[in-house]
N, C-alpha and C positions, 0 to 999 in steps of 0.2 A: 554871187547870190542869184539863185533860179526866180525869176519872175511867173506866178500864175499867169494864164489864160483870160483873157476877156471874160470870157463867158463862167469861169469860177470866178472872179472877181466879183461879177456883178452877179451870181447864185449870193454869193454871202450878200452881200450885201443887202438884197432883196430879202431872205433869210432875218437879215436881223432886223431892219426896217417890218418885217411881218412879224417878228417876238414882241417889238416896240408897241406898236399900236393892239396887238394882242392884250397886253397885259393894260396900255393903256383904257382899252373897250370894258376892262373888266373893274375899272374903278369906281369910287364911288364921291359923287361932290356935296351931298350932305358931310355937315359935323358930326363928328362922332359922340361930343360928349355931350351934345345935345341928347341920345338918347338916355345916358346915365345920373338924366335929374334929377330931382326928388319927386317935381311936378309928375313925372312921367312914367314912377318908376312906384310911388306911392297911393297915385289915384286910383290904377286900377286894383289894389290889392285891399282898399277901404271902398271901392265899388260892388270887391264881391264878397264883402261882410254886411254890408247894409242889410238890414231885416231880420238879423237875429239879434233875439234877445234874451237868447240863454246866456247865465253863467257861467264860470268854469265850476265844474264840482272838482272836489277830491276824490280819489281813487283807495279806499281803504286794504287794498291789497297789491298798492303800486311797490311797498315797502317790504313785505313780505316774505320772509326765505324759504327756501321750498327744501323738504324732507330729502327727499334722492337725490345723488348728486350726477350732474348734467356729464354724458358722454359726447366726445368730439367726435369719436369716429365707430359706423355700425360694425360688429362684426366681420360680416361680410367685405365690407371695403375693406379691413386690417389684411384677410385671406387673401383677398385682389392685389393689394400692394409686394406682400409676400411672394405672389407669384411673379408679379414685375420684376422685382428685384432680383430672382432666382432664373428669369427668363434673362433678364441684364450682366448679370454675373458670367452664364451659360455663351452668350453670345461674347463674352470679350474671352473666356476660356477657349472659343471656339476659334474666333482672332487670332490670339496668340499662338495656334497650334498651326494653322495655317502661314502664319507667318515663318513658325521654324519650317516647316516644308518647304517654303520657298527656300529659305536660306541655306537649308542642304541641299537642294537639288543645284 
């Protein structure tokens, strides 16, 4: 069995000793679930409602169905895709054809 060198010996070693305290430096000694109270996590959010005093209202056209019915995609993008695909197509046609060249030559 080949024994390393001194000097890579003590590289790793140095090396890992400098990962150690690296990851060490970047810790943290608070608790964590200290911040997932309720104290902590509900005061601020009844802090910033304080001073209103509206109600909720209802929305008489929250319920509502609407006449035309909703398109997912414009025109234009369907034309866009079409060309993707036809450019996609084009290029593995193109692949393939070069491929047989290779394989006869």
């Amino acid at each position: 069995m080949k024994t390393r060198p001194l000097n890579t010996r003590l590289a790793l070693i140095g090396a890992a000793a400098l990962a150690t305290l690296t990851l060490a430096a970047c810790g943290d000694t608070e608790d964590a679930s200290m911040e997932a109270e309720a104290d902590t996590v509900e005061m601020p959010a009844n802090e910033a409602l304080e001073g209103l005093d509206e109600t909720p209202v209802m929305d008489p056209q929250a319920n509502s169905v609407e006449s035309a019915p909703v398109t997912t995609t414009a025109p234009a993008a369907v034309a866009e895709e079409q060309e993707i695909e036809e450019a996609s197509e084009n290029a593995a046609a193109n692949a393939a054809a070069a491929a047989d060249a290779m394989i006869e030559e």
